[in-house]
N, C-alpha and C positions, 0 to 999 in steps of 0.2 A: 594542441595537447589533446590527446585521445586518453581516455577510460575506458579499460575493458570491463563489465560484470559480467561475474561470472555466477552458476548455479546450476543444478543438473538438474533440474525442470523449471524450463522458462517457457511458459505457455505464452503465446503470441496473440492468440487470433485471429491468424492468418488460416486458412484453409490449405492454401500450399504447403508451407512451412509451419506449424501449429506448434510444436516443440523443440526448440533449439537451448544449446549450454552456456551460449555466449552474446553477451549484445555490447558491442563496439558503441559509443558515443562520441561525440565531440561539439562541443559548445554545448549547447540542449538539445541536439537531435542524434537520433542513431543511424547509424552510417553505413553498421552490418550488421548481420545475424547469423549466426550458425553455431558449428562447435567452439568449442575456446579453444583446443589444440589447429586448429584450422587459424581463426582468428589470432590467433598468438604470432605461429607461421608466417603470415599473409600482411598483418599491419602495424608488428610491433608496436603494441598498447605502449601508451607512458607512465599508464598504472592498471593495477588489477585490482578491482574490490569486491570480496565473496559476499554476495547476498545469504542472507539467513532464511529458513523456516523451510518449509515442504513444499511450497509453488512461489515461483515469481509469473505474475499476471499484471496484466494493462492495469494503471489507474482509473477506479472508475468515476463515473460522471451520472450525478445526479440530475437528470432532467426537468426536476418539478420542486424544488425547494422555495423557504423562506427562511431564508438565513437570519436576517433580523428577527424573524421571530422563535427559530433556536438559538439565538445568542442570547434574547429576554429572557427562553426558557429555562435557559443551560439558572439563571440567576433569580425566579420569579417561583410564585407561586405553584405548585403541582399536584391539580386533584385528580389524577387517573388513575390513584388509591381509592380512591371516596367511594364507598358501597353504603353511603345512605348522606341524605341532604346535611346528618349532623355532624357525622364523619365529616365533610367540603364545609360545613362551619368552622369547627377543630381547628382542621385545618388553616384557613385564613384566619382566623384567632392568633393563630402562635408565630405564624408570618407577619401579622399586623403589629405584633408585641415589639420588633423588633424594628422597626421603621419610626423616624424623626414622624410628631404629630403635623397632617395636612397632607403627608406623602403619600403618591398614587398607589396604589395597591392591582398588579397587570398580575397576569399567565393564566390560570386555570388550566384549561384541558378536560373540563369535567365531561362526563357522561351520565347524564340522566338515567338513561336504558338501561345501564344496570347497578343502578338505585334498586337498597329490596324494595323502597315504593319509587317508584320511576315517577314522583313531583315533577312539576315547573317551578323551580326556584324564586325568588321574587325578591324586589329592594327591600323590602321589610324584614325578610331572612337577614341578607347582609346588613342592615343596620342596627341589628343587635348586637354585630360584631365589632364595626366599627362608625358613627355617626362624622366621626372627622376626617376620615380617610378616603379620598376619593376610590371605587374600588371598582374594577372591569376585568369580567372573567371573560375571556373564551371557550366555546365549545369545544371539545373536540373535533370538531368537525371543520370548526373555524367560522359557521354563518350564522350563531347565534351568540349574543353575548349578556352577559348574566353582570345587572350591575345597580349600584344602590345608588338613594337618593342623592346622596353629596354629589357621584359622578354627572347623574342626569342634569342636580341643579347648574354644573358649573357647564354643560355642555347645551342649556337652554334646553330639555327636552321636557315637557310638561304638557297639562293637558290641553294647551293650544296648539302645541308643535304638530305639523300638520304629519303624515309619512312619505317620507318619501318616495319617488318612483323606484321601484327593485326591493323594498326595504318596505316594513313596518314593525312601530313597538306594540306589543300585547297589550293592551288595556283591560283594566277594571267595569264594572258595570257605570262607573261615573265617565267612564273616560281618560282617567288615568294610567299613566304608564306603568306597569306591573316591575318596569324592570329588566323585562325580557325583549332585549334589541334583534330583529332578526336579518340578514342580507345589509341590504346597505342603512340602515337606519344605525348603523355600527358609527358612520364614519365621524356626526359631531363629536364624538368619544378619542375614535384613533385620531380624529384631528390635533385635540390637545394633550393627549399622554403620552406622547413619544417621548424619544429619549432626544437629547440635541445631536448636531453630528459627532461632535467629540465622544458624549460618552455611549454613542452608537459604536462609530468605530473601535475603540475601546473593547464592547465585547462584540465585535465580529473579528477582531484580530483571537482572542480567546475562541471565539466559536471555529475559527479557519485550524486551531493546533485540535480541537476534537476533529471537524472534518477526515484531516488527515491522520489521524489516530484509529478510524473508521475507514478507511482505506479509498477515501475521495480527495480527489485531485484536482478535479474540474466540478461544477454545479450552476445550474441555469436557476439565476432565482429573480423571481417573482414577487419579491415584496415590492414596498412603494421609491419613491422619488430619495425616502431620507436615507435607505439604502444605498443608495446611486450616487448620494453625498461625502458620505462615508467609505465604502468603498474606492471612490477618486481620490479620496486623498488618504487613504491605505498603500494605494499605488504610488501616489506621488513622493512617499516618506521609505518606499523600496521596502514595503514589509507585506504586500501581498505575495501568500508564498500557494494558493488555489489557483486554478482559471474561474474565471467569470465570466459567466454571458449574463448580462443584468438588463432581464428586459422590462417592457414600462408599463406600468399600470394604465387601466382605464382615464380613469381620469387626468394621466398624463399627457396621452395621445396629442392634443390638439397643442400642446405647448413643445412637446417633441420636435411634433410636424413644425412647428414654425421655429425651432433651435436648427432645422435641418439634420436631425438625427438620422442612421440608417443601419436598417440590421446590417450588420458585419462588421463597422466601425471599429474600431480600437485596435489595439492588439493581442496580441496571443496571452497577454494574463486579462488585462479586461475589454471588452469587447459588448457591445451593442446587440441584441436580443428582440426577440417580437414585444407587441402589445397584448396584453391578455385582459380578452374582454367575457363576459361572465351570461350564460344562457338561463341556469338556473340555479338551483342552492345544494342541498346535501341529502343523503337517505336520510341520515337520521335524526333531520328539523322535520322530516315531512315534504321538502321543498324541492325535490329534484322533479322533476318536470316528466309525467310518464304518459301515455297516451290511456291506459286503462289505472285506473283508482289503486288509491292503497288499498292492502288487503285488510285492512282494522280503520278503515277511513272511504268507506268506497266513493265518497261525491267530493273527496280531495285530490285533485289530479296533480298537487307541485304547484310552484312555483317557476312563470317565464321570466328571469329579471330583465332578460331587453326582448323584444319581440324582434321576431322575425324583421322587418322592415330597419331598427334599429342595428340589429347586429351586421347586416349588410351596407348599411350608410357607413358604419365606423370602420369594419373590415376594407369595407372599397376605399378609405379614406386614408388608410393604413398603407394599403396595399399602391396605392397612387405616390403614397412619400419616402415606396422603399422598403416597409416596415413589416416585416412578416408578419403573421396572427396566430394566436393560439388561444382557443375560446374553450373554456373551462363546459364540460356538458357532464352528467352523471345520470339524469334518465335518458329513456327511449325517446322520449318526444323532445326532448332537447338535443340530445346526437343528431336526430332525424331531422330536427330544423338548421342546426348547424352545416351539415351533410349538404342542404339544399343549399343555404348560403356561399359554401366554399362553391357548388356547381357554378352558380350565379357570378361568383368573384372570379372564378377560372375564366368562363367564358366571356364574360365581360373585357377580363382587362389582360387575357394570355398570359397573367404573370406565372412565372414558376418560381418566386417566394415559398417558404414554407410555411405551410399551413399546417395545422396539429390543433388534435381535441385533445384538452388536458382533462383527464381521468379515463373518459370512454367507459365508464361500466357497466351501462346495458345499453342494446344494440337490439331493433328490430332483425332478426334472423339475413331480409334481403339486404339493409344497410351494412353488413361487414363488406361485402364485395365494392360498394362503393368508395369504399376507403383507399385502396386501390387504384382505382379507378379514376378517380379524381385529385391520388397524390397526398392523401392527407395521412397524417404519422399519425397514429393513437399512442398518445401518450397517459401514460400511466405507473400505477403505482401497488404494486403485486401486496404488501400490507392490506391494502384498503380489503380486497376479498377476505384476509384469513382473520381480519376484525370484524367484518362485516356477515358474517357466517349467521348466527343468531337472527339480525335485522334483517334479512334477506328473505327465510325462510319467514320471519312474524309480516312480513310488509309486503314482501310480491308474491305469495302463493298464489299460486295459477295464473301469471305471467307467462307468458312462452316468450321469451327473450334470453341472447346470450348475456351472460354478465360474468365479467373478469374475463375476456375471451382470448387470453394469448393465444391461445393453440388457433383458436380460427383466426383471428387476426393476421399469424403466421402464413399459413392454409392459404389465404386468400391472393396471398403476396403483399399485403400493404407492409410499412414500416413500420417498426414499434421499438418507442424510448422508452426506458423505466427509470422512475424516480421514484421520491418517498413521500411527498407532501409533508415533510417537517415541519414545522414539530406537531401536523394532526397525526403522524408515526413518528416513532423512531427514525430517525437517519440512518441507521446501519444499512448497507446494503446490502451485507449477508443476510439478515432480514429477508431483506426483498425476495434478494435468489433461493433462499430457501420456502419462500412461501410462493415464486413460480414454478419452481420444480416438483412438490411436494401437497400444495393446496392444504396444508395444516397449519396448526397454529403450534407455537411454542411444546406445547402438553401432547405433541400429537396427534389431536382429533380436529376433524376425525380420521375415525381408520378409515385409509383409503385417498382420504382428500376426498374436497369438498367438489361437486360436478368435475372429474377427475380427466374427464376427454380434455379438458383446459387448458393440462400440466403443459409444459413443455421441457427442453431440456438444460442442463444447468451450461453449455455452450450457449444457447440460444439465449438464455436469462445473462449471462457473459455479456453476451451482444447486444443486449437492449441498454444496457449500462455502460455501456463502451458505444462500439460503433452506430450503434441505434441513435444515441443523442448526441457525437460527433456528427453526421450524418442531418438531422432534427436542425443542431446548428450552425449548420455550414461550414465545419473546420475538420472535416473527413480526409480532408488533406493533409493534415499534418497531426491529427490526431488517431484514437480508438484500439489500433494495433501496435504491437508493436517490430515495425518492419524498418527497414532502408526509408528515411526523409521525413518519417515520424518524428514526434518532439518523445523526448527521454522521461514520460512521464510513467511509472509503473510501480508497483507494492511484493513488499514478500511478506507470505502469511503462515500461518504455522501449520496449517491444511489443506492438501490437494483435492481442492473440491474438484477438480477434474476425475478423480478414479473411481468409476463406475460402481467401484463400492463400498463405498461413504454413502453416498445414493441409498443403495438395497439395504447397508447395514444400518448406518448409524445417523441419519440424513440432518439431525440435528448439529451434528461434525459443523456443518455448512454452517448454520446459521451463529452459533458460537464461533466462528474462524476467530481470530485475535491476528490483527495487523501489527508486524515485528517492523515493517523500516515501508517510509516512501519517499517514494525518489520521483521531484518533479522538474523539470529541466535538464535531468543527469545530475542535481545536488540534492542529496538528502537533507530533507524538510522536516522528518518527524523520524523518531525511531524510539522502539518500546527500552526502556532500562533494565 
């Protein structure tokens, strides 16, 4: 049985054929393309169904998510309101009111930065809110965590707890934990407050009907093992209706390797993904790893959470079991260590595994060509710039380094995925694409876009979300475009961000899009009422 859709702009992605009215399916892959008077002609569909809105375009594919922790967020606490430390009290106050006594208290999202007094938080703030409530906030950023006694006491951290490698908590002049966990001194925390696998799964099935209501289809996520749990057995009960590439955390790797895991594993809904192992921390803990000082901090250069010597024992180890790599890097001197790493791994062991720095946002000027050169995708996430605007200019003045660098990245020829880092952004990936074509935020500003040589174009930002991380995960074969032996996975939205004057006029069109229907295998998954 063949289904014909039909719509009179169906943008492809294709270069040859970019716009056609018809795409032929059968089973979940598409078989033709062209007009529908042709198609109608030529293969006698068994049905015809009109797609709605102003463009039908590929499904796109988030490169860099955590799902499980937009499904926590989609139902948890939310301070990315909070413009003052009493404000993110408030708040967790009237979230705590509501939860059975002794129960965990997860989300955040907070930002100090722009606090009108930009504090460091501390357990003693949250224990005014709640003494019986275990409670662990996230940064926004995701490498700090903000959380009160009850949680420390139940997770052993106190003034003996020693810190650990990658990781320390803040202390008091006694020694005391302040509260403030940063990098991996998170994990006795994430250890015990998860959710079990059922009421994980639970909301990633709720989190997979937003997905697809955001016009994602496909997403490479990067949370941990309890994800992986959950997930499999989403699959198993036929109610995954995303692609999944679920790849493994750090501390997975070594239990992986001896299950025999290998990227590309599964299939075409869920499937096996790199390890992703972690260089250094975030702009805005202070802890991304730069070769010259902060600019409000000059004798603090970041945070290395593995050294050199370590990111290449775990990459090589990786890369011996099958297991591609993708190493999280956000300064200069962490890309540039990474950079050498990959050289090292290449020529070591000839693999052509994929390799990807997840974020890439600044870039010694000679290391973009490297990228290239050595094969490695910059993976990234177009938000992170148009939040990061403010921080950028208070923290790197007089850096000479690329940062956000689609445009050279492009330039160079290396590969580039885009994703969103959810939930430290929005998910939306009109979002995205409108903050790589535009370098502004929401309001506009600035005029111009932010280092504006950057931009690229909203084809190209198409590409990074499509074929960019089809391509990143090995399934460029049957994904990204939509052409002849592709799988039938693709969206119709109520705006042609293709027409060049959406762009000049109204560029905000983009990032507001509203996804009206998505279709992943040729059956409609999600559709707006």
């Amino acid at each position: 049985m063949s289904t014909l859709f039909r719509h009179p702009r169906i943008y492809t992605g294709s270069a040859e054929q970019p716009f056609v009215t018809g795409l032929l399916v059968e089973g979940d892959h598409i078989t033709a393309i062209g007009t529908y008077g042709d198609l109608v002609a030529t293969h006698s569909p068994s049905a015809t169904i009109d797609l709605p809105g102003a463009l039908v375009m590929p499904g796109l594919h988030d490169a860099h998510i955590h799902t499980a922790g937009v499904a926590r967020a989609l139902a948890a606490v939310d301070l990315r309101g909070a413009r003052s430390l009493a404000d993110a009290l408030a708040t967790v106050k009237e979230h705590v009111s509501a939860l059975p006594s002794g129960a965990w208290v997860f989300g955040g999202r907070w930002d100090s930065n722009k606090w009108a007094e930009p504090v460091q938080p501390t357990a003693a703030d949250l224990d005014t809110v709640s003494g019986d409530h275990p409670i662990a906030l996230d940064s926004i950023d995701g490498h700090t965590m903000w959380a009160n006694s009850e949680a420390m006491r139940r997770a052993g951290i106190d003034a003996a707890w020693p810190d650990p490698p990658g990781g320390m908590a803040v202390r008091d002049a006694a020694g005391n934990p302040t509260g403030i966990l940063r990098e991996t001194a998170q994990q006795p925390i994430d250890s015990i407050d998860g959710d079990d696998e059922e009421d994980l799964a639970s909301a990633l099935l709720a989190a997979q009907e937003h997905f697809l209501s955001i016009g994602l289809t496909a997403v490479t996520d990067l949370n941990g093992e309890e994800a992986r749990a959950a997930y499999l057995s989403i699959k198993d009960a036929g109610k995954l209706k995303i692609r999944v590439v679920k790849g493994i955390p750090m501390y997975a790797l070594e239990s992986a390797i001896a299950e025999g895991r290998h990227t590309g594993d599964g299939d075409d809904w869920l499937r096996c993904g790199p390890v992703k192992l972690f260089s250094d921390g975030a702009l805005g803990s202070r802890s991304a790893h730069l070769s010259q000082g902060y600019a409000d901090d000059p004798a603090n250069l970041g945070m290395a959470v593995l050294t050199h010597e370590q990111l290449y024992d775990a990459a090589r180890a990786a890369v011996d079991a099958g297991i591609a790599v993708a190493i999280h890097a956000i300064g200069d001197q962490a890309n540039h260590t990474v950079l050498d790493v990959f050289e090292e791994v290449r020529r070591d062991t000839g693999t052509t595994l994929p390799l990807s720095i997840e974020h890439t946002q600044f870039l010694q000027p000679a290391d973009v060509a490297r990228l290239r050169r050595l094969q490695v995708t910059a993976s990234m996430q177009p938000t992170h710039c148009t939040s990061d605007i403010d921080l950028v200019n208070a923290l790197l003045s007089g850096h000479d380094l690329v940062g956000y660098g689609w445009r050279s990245v492009l330039d160079s020829g290396a590969d580039l995925a885009f994703g969103s880092d959810a939930p430290v952004e929005e998910a939306n990936p009109f979002h995205g694409i409108h903050a790589a074509v535009t370098r502004q935020r929401d309001d506009g500003s600035p005029e111009g876009g932010f280092q504006p040589a950057e931009r690229i174009t909203v084809a190209e930002a198409i590409a990074a979300f499509t074929t960019g991380a089809a391509k990143l995960t090995g399934t460029a074969d049957d994904r990204g475009t939509l052409t002849p032996g592709k799988l039938a996975d693709f969206i119709a939205v109520d705006t042609d961000i293709t027409d060049p004057a959406i762009l000049t006029d109204e560029p905000l069109r983009i990032r507001n899009t509203q996804v009206l229907q998505s279709v992943v295998g040729g059956e409609t998954r999600w559709q707006r009422d």
